[in-house]
Biopython code that builds the backbone (N, CA, C, O; Angstrom):
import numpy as np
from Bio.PDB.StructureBuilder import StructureBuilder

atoms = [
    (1, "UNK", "N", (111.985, 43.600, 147.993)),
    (1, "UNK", "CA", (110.890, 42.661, 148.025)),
    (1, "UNK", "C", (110.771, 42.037, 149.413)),
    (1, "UNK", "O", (109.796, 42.030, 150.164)),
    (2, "UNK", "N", (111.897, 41.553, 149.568)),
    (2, "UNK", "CA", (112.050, 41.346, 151.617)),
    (2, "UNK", "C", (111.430, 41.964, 152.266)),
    (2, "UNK", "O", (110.698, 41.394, 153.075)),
    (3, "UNK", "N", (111.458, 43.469, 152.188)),
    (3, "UNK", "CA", (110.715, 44.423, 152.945)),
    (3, "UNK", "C", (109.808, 44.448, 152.844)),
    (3, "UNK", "O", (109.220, 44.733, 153.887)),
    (4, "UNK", "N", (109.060, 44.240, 151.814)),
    (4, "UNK", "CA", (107.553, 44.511, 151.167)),
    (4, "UNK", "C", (106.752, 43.040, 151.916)),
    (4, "UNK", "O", (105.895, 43.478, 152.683)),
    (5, "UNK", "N", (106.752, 41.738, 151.936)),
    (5, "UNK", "CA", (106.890, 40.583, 152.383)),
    (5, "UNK", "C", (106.631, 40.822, 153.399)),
    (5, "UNK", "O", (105.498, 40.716, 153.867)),
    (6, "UNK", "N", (108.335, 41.481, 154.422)),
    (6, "UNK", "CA", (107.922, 41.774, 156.138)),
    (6, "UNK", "C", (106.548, 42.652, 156.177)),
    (6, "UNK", "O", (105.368, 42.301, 156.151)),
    (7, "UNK", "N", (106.926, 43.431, 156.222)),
    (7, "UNK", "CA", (105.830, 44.485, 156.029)),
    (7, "UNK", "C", (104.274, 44.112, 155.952)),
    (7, "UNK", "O", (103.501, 44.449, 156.849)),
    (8, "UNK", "N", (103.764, 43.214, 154.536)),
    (8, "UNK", "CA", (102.635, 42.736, 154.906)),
    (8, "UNK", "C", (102.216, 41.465, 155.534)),
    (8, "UNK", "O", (101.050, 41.084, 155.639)),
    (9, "UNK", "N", (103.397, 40.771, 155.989)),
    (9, "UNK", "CA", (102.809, 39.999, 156.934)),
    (9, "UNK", "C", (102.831, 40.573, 158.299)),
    (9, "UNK", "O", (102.212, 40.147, 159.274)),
    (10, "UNK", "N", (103.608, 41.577, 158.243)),
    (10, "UNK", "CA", (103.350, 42.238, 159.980)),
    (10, "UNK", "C", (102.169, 42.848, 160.320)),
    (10, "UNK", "O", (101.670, 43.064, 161.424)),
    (11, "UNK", "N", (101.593, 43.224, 158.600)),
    (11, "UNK", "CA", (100.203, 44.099, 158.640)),
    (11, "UNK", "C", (99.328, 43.280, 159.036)),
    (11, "UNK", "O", (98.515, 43.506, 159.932)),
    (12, "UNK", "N", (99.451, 42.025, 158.244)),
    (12, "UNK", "CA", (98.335, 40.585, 158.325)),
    (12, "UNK", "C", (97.882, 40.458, 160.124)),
    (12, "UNK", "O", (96.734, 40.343, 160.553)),
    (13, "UNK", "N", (98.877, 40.506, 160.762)),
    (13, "UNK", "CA", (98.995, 40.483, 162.142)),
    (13, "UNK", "C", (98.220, 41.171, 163.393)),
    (13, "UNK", "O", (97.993, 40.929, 164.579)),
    (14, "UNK", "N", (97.909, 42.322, 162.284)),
    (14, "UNK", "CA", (96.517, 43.158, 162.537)),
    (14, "UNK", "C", (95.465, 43.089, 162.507)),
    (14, "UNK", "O", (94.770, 43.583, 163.395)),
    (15, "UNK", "N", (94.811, 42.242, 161.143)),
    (15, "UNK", "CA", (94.068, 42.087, 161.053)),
    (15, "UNK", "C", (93.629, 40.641, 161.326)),
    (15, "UNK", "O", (93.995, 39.673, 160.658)),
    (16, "UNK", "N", (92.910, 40.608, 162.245)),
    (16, "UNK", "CA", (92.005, 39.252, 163.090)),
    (16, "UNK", "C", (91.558, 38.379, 162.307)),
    (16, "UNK", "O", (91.550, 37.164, 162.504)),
    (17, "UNK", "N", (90.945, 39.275, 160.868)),
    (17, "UNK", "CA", (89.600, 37.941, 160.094)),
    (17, "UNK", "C", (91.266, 37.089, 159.148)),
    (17, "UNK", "O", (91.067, 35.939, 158.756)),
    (18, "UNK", "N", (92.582, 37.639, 158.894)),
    (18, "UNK", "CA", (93.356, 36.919, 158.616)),
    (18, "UNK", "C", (93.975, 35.315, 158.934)),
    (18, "UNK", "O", (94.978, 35.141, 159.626)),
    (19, "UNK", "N", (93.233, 34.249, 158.335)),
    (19, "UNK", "CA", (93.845, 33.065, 159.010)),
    (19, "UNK", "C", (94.846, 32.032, 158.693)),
    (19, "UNK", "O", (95.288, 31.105, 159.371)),
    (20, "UNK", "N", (95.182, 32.572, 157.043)),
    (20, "UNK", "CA", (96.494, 31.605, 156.853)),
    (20, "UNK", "C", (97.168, 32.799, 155.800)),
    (20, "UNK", "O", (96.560, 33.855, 155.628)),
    (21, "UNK", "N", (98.388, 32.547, 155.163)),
    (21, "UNK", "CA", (99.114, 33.398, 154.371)),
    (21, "UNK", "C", (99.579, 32.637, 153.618)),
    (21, "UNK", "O", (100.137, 31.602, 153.985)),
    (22, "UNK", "N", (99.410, 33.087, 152.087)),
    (22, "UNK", "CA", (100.123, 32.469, 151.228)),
    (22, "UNK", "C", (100.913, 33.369, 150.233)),
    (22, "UNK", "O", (100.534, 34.456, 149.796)),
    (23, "UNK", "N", (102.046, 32.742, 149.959)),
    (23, "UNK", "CA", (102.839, 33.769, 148.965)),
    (23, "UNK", "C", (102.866, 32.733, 147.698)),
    (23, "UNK", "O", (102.956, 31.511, 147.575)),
    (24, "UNK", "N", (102.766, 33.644, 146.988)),
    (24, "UNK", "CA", (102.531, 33.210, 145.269)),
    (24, "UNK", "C", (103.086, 34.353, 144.452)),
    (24, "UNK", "O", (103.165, 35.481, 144.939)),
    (25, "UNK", "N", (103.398, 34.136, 143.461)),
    (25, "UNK", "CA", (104.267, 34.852, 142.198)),
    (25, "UNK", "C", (103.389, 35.173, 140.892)),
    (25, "UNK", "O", (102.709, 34.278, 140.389)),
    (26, "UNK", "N", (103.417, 36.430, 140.371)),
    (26, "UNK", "CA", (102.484, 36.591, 139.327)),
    (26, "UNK", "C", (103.800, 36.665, 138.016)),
    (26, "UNK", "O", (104.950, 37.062, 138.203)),
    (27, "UNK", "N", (103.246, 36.183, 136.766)),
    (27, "UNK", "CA", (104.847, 36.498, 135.686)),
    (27, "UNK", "C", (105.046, 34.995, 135.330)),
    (27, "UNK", "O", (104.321, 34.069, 135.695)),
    (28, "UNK", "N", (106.280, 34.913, 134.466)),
    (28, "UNK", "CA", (106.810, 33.822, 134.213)),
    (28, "UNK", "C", (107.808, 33.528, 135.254)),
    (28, "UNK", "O", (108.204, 32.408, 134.929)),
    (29, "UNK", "N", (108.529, 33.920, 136.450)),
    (29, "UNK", "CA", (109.622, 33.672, 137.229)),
    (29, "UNK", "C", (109.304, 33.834, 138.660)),
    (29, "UNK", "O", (108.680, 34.829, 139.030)),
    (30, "UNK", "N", (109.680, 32.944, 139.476)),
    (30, "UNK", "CA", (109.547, 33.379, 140.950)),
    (30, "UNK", "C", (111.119, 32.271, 141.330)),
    (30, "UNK", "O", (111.515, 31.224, 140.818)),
    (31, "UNK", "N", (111.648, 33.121, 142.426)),
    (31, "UNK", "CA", (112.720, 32.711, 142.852)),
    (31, "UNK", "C", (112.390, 32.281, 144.665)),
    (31, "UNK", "O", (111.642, 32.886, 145.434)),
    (32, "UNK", "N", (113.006, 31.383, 144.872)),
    (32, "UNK", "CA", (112.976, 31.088, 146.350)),
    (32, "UNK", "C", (113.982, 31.820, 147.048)),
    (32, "UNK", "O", (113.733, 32.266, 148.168)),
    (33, "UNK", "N", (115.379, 32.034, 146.369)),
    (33, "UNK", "CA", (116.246, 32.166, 146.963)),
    (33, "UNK", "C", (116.727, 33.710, 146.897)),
    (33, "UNK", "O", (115.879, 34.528, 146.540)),
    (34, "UNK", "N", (118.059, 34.179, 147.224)),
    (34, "UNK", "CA", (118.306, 35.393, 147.096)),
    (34, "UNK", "C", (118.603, 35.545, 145.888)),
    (34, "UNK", "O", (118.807, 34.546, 145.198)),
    (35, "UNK", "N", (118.697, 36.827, 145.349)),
    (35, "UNK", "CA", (119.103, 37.822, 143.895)),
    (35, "UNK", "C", (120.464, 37.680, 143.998)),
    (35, "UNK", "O", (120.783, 38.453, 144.902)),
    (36, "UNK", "N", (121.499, 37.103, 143.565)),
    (36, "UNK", "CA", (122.578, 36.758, 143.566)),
    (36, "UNK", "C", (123.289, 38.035, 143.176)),
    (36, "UNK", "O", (124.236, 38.597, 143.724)),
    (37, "UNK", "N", (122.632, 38.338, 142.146)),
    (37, "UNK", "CA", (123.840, 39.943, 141.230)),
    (37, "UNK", "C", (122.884, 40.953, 142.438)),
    (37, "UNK", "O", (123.537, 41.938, 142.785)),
    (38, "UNK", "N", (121.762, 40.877, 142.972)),
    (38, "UNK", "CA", (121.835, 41.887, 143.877)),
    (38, "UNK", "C", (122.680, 41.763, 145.027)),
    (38, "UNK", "O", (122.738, 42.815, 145.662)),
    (39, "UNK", "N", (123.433, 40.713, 145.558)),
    (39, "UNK", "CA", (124.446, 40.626, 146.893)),
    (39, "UNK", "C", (125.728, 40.727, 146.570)),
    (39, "UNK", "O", (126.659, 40.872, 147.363)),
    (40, "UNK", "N", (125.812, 40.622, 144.953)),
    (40, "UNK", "CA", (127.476, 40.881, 144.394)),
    (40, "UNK", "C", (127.385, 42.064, 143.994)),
    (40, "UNK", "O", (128.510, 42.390, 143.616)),
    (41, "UNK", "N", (126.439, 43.172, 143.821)),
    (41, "UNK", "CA", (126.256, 44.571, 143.517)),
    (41, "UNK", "C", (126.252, 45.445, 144.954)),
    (41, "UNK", "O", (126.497, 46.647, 145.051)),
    (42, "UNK", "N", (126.005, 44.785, 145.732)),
    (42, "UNK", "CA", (125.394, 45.513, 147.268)),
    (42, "UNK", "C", (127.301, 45.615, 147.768)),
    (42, "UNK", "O", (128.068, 46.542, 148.023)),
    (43, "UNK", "N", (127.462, 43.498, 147.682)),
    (43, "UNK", "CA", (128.964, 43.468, 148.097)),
    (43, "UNK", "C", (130.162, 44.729, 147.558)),
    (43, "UNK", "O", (130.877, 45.421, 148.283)),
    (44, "UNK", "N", (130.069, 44.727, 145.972)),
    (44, "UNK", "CA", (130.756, 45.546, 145.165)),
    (44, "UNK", "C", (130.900, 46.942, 145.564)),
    (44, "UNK", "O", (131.921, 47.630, 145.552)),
    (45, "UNK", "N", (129.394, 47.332, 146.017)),
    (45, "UNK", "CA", (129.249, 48.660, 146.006)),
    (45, "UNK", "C", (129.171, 49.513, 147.428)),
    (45, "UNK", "O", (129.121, 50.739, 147.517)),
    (46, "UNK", "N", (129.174, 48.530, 148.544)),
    (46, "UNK", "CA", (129.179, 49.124, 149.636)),
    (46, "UNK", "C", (130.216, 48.080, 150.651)),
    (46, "UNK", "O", (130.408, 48.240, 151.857)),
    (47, "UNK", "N", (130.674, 47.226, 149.964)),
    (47, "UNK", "CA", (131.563, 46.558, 150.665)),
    (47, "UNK", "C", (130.690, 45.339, 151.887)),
    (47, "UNK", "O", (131.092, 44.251, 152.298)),
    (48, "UNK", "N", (130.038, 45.716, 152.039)),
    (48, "UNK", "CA", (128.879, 44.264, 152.984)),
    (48, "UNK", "C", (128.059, 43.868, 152.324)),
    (48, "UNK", "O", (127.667, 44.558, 151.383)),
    (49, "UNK", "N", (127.552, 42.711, 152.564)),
    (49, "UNK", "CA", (125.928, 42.400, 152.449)),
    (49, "UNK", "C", (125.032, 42.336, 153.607)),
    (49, "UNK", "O", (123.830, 42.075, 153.546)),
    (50, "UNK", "N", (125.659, 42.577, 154.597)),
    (50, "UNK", "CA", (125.033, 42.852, 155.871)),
    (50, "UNK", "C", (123.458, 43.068, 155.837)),
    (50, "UNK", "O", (122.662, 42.356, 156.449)),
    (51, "UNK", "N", (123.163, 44.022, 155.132)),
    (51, "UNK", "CA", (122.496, 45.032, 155.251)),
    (51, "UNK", "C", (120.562, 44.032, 154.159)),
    (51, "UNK", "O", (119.368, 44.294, 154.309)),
    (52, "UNK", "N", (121.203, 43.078, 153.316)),
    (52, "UNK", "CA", (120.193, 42.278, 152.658)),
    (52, "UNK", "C", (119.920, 41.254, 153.557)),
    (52, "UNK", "O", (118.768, 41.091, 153.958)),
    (53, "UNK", "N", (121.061, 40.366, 154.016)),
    (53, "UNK", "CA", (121.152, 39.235, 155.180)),
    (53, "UNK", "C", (119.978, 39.916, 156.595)),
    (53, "UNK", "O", (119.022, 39.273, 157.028)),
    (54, "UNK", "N", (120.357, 41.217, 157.050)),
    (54, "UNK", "CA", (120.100, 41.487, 158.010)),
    (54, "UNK", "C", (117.820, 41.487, 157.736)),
    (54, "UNK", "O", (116.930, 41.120, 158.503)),
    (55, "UNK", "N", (117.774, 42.033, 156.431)),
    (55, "UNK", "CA", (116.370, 42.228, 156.142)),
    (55, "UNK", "C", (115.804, 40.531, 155.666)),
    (55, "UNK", "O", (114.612, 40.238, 155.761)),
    (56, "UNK", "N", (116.481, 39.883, 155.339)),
    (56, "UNK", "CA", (116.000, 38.424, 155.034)),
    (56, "UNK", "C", (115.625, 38.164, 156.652)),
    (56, "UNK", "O", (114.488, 37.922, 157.057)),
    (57, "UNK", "N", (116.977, 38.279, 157.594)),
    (57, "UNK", "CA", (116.688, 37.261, 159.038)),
    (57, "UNK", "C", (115.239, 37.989, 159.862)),
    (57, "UNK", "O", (114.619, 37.661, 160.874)),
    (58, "UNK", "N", (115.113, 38.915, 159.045)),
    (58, "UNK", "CA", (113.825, 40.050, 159.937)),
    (58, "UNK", "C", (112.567, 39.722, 159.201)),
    (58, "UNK", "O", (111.482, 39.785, 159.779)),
    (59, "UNK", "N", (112.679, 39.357, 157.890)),
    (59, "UNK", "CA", (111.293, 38.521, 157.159)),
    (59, "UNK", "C", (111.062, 36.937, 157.883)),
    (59, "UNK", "O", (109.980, 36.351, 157.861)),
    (60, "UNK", "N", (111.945, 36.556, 158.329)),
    (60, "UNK", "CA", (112.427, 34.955, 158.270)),
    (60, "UNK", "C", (111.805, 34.830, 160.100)),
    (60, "UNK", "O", (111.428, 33.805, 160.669)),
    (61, "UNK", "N", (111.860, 35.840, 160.505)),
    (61, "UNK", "CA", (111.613, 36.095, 162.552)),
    (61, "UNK", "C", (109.892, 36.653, 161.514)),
    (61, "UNK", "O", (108.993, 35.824, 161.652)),
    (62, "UNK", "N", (109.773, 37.047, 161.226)),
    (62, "UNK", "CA", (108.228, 37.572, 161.650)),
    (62, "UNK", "C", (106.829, 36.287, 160.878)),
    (62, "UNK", "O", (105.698, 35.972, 161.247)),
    (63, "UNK", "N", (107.857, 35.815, 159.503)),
    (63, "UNK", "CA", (107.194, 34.590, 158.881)),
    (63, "UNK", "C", (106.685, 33.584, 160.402)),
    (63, "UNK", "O", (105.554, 33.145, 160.608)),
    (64, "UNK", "N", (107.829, 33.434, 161.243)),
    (64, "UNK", "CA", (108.334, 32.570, 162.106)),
    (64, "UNK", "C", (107.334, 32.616, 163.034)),
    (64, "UNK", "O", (106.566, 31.679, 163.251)),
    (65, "UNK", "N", (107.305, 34.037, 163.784)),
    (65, "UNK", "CA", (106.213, 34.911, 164.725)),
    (65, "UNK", "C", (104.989, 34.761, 164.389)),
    (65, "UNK", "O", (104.223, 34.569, 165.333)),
    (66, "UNK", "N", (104.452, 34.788, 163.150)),
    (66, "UNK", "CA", (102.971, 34.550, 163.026)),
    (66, "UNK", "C", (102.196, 34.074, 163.183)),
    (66, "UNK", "O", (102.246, 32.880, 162.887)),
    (67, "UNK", "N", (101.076, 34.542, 163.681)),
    (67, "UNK", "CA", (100.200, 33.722, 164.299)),
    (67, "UNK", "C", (99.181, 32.783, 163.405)),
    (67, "UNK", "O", (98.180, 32.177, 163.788)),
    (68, "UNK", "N", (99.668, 32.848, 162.303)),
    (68, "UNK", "CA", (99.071, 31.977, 161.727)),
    (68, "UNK", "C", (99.805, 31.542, 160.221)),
    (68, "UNK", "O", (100.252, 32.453, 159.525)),
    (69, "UNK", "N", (99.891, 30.364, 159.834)),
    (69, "UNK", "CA", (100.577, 30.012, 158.889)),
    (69, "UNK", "C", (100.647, 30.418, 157.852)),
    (69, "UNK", "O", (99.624, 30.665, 157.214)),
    (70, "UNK", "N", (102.232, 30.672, 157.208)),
    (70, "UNK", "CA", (102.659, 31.187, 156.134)),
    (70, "UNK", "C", (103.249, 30.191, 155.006)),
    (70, "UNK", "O", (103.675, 30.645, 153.944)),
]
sb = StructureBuilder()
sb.init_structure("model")
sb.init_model(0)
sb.init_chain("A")
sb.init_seg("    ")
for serial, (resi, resn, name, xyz) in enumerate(atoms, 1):
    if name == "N":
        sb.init_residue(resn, " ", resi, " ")
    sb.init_atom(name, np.array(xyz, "f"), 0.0, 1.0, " ", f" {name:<3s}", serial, name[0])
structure = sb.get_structure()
């Protein structure tokens, strides 16, 4: 979902008539934070979490980068 997130706000970035960004949740659940059993499954199973941390700080730089509010 991190990826998906980076991804279209990097797209947003393209497009000019874009002037603010909002993220919203469709469902009964939206989480702010990380997937907990996904960083104790990642930890478990590959020995780091490097690799989720590393795609959060790369959503977290481009949210940051944008030229227009997220």
């Amino acid at each position: 979902m991190m990826m998906a997130i980076r991804n279209t706000v990097e797209g947003f970035e393209r497009d000019a008539t874009v002037k603010v960004v909002v993220l919203r949740h469709e469902g009964k659940v939206f989480s702010s934070g990380h997937d907990l059993k996904e960083i104790m499954l990642q930890q478990n199973s590959t020995g780091t979490t490097q690799p989720v941390f590393s795609e959060c700080s790369s959503l977290m730089l481009a949210v940051r980068k944008a030229r227009f509010p997220v």
